[in-house]
Backbone as numpy.savetxt, mean C-alpha at the origin, in Angstrom:
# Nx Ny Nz CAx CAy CAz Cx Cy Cz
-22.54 -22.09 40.15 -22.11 -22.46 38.83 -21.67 -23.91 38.81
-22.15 -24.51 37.73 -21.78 -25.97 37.77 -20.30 -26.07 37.14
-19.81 -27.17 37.69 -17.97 -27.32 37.11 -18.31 -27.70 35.67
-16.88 -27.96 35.19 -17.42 -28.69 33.85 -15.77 -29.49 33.44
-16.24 -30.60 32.94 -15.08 -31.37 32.92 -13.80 -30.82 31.84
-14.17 -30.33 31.07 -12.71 -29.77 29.76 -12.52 -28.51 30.72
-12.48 -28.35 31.60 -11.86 -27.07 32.10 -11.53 -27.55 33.38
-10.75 -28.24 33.40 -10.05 -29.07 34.95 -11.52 -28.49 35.92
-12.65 -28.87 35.75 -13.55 -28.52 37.04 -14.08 -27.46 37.32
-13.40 -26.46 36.70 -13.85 -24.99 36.68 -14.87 -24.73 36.09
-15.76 -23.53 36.60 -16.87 -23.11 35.99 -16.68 -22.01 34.40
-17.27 -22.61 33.64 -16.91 -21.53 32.34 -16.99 -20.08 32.51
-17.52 -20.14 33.47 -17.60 -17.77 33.65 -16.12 -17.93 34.62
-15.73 -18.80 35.30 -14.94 -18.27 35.77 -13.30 -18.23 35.30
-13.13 -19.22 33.90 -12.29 -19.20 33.47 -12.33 -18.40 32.26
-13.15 -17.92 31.71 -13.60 -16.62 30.91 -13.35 -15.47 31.82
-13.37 -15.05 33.05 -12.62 -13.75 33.91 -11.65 -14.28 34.02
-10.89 -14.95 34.33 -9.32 -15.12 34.62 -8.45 -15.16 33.34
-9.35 -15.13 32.30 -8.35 -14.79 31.17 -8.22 -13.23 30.51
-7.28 -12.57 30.31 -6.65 -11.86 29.77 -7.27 -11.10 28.60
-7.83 -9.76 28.80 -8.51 -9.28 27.77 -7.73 -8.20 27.05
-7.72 -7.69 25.78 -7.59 -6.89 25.10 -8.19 -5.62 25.33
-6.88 -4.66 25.50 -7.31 -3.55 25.96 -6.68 -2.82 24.57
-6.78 -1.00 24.53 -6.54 -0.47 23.50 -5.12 -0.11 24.17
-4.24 0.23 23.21 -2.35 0.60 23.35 -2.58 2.06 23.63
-1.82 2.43 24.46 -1.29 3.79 24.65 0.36 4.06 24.83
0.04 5.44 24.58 1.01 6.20 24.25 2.29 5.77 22.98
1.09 5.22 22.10 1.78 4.78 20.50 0.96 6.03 19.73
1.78 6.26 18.29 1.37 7.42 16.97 0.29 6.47 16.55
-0.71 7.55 15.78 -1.49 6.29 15.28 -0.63 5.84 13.65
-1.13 4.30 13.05 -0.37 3.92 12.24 -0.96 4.58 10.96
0.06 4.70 10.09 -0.23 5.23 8.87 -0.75 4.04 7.62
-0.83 4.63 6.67 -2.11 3.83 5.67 -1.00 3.45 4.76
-0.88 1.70 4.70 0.57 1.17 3.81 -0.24 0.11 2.95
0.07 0.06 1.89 -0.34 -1.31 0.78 0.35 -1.56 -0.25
0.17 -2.33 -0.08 1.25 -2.96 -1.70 0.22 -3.77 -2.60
0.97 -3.28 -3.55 -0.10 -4.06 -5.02 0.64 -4.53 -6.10
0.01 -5.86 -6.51 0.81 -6.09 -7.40 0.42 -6.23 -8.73
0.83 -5.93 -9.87 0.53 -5.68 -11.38 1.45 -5.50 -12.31
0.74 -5.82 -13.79 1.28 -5.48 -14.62 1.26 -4.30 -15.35
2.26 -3.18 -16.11 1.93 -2.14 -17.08 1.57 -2.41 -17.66
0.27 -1.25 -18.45 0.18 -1.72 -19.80 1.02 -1.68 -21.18
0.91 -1.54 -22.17 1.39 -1.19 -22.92 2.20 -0.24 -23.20
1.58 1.05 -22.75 1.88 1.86 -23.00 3.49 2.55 -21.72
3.58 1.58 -20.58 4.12 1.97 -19.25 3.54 2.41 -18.14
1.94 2.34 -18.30 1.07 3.27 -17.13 0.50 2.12 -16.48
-0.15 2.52 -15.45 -1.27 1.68 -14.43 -2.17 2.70 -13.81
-3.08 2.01 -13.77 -4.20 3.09 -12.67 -3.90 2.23 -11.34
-4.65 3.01 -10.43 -4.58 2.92 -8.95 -6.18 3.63 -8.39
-6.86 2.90 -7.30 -8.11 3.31 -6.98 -7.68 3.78 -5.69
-7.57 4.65 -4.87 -7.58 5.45 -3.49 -7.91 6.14 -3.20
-9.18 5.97 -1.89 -9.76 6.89 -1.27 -11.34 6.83 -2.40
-11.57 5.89 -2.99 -12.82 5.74 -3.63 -12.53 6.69 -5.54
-11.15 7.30 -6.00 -10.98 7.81 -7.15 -9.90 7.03 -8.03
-10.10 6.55 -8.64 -9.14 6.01 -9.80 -8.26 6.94 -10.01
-6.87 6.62 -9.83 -5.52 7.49 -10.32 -4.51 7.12 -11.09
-4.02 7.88 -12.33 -3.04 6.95 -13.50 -1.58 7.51 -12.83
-1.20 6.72 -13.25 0.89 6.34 -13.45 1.40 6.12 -14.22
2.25 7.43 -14.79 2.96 6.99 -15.83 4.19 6.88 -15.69
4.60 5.23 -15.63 6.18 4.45 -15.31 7.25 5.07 -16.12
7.00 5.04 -17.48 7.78 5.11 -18.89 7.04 4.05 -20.09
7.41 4.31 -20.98 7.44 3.06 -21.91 7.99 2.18 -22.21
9.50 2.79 -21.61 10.47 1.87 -21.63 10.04 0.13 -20.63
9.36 0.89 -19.41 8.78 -0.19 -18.95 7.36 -1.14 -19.07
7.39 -0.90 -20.59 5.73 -1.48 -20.89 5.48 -2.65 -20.68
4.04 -3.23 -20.02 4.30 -5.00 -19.69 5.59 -5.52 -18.66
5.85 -4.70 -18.04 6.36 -5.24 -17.01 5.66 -5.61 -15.90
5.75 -6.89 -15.07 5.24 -6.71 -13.57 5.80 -5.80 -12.82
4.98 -5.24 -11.91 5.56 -4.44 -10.57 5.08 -5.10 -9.75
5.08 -4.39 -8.64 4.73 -3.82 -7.27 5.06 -2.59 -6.67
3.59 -2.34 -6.32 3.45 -0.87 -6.18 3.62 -0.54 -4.35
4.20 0.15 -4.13 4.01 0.28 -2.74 3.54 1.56 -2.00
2.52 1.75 -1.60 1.48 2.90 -1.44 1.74 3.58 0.32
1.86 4.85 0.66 1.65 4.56 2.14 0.80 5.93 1.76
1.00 6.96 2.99 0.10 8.09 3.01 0.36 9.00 1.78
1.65 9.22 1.83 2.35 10.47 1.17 3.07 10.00 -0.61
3.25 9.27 -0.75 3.95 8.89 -2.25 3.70 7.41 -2.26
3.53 6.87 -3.46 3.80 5.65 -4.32 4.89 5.14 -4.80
5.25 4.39 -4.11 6.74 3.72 -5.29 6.72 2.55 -6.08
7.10 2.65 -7.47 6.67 0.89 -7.81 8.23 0.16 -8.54
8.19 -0.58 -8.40 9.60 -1.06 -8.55 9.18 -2.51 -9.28
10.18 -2.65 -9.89 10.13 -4.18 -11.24 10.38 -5.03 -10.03
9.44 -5.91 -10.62 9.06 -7.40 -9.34 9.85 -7.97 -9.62
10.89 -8.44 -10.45 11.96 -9.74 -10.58 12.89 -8.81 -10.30
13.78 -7.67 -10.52 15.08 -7.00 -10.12 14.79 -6.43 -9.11
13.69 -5.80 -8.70 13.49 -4.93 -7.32 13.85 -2.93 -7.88
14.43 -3.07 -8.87 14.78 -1.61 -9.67 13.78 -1.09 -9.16
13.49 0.31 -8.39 12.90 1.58 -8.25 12.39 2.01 -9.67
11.43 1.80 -10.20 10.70 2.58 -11.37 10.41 4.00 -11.26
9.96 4.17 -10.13 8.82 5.34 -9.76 8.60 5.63 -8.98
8.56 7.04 -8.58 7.70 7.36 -7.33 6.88 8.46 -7.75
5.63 8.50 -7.04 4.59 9.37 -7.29 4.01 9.86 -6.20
3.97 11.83 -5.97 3.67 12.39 -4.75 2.13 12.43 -5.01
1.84 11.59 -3.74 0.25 11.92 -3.63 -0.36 13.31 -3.70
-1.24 13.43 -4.66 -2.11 15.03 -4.50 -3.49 14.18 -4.99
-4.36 14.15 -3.76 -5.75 14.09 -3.76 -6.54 14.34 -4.70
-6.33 15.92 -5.08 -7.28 16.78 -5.80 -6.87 16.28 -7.62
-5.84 15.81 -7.67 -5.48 15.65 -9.42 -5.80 13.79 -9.58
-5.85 13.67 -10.24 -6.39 12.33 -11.51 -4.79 11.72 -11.91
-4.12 12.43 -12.17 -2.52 12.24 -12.93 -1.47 12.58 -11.57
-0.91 10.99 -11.42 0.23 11.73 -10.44 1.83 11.70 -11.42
2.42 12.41 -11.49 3.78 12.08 -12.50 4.92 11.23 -11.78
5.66 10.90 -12.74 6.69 10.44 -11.85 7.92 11.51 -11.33
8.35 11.27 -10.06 8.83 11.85 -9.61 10.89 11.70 -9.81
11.02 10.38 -10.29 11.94 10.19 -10.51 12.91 10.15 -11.97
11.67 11.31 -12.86 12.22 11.79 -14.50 12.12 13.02 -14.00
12.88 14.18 -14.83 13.22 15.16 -15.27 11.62 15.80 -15.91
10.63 16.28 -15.69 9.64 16.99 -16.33 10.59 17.89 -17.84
9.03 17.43 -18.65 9.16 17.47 -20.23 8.38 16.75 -20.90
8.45 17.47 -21.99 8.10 16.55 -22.93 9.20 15.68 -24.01
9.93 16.07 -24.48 10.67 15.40 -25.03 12.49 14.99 -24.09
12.62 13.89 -24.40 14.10 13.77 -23.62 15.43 14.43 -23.92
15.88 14.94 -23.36 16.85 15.94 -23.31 16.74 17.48 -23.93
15.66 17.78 -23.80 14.91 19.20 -24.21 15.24 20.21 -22.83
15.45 21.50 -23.25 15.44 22.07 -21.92 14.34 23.18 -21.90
13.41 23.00 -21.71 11.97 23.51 -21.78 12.17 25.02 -21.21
């Protein structure tokens, strides 16, 4: 092998084996599926969300219509919280099989203070 001068003299294969390769980690969990997104409500307080290749709606409130968020996604629930205060809006339990996730942090109903 011929030397070569940007490598103090050394031959390029041989300073390509003396360096340090990437191997895979063991005995770590594997990591779970995290994203954050950032947006505005619409009008109405909702947002869609695309995961796993299906479009999914959120309904925040109305109270929060046109607000920015950020949504924060991992395996199991959604949380989205107002981007300038950091306030907790929402959380929403992932279910695959439904289109509509609710929020988890209202009282189910339809009208407010109804006792169904």
């Amino acid at each position: 092998m011929r030397p070569h001068r940007a490598l103090h003299r050394r031959a390029p294969g041989d300073v390509y084996r003396a360096t340090p390769k990437a191997v895979p980690a063991t005995g770590r969990q594997a990591q779970g599926h995290y994203r954050l997104r950032y947006d505005r409500l619409d009008h109405n307080g909702r947002m869609t969300l695309r995961r796993a290749g299906r479009v999914h709606h959120l309904a925040i409130g109305a109270a929060h219509a046109r607000k920015r968020v950020l949504a924060f996604a991992d395996d199991t629930q959604i949380t989205v919280a107002d981007l300038t205060t950091g306030e907790v809006l929402s959380r929403h339990l992932i279910d695959p099989n439904r289109s509509y996730w609710r929020n988890q942090n209202k009282e189910p109903g339809r009208w407010p203070g109804s006792s169904n």
